[in-house]
N, C-alpha and C positions, 0 to 999 in steps of 0.2 A: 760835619761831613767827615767820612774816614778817610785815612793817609793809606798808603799804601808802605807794607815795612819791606824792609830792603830782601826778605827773605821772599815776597812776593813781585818784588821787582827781577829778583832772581830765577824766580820761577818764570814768569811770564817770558824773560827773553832767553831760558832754558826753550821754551817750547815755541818760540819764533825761529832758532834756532842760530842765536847770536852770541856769537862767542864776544862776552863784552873783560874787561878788566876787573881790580876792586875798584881804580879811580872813576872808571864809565858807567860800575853801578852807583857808585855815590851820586855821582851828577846826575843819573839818571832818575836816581831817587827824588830828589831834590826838586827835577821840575818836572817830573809826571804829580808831584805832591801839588806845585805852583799852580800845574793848570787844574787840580781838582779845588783846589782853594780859590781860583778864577772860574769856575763854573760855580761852586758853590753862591758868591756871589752873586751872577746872573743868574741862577734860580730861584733869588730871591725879588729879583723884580715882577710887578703887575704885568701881564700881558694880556689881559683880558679885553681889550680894547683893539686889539691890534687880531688885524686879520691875519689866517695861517696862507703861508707862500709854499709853494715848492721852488723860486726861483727867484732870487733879490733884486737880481738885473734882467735888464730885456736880452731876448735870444736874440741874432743875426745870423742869418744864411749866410755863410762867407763859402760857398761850394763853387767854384769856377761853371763858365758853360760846357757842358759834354761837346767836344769836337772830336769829329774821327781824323786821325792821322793813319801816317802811314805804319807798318810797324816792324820791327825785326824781319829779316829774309831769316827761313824757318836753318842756312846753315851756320848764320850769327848767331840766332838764339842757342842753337844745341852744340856751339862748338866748347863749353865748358864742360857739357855734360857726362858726368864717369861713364857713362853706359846707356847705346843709343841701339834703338829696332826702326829703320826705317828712319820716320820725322815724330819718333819716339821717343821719352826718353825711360830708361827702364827703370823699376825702382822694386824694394822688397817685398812682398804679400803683407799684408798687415792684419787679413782675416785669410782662414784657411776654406776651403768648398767642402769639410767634412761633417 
């Protein structure tokens, strides 16, 4: 399997857009190469027996029951708000009617 050389390790977090060091490329080098040489590895294993998952563990619903509570009085909610019309709160155009 191929390495990755420092001048593409350079590149790739050029265009993540991560300002790293020379010492952060080094190490960086070093184990993005580790885990291609650990994949490498694991694609060398049979897996032809082994059915395909989308999911290694079981899911659980962990979502609370919906209860209506009560809720903000509408001059709690809007007493933060920069700029208010009524029980409003006002905000910029984001599309124009043109």
């Amino acid at each position: 399997m191929a390495t990755l050389s420092r001048d593409e390790v350079a590149h790739v977090a050029h265009l993540a857009r991560l300002g790293l060091s020379e010492a952060e490329l080094s190490r960086l080098e070093g184990q993005l190469n580790h885990i291609l040489e650990q994949y490498a590895k694991l694609a060398e294993l049979d897996t032809e027996a082994i059915a395909p998952t989308a999911q290694t563990i079981e899911l659980e619903n962990i979502l609370r029951d919906d209860v209506a509570t009560p809720s903000l009085p509408v001059e709690e909610a809007l007493a933060n708000a920069p700029e208010r019309r009524g029980d409003f709160i006002v905000v910029p155009a984001i599309m124009s009617g043109e």
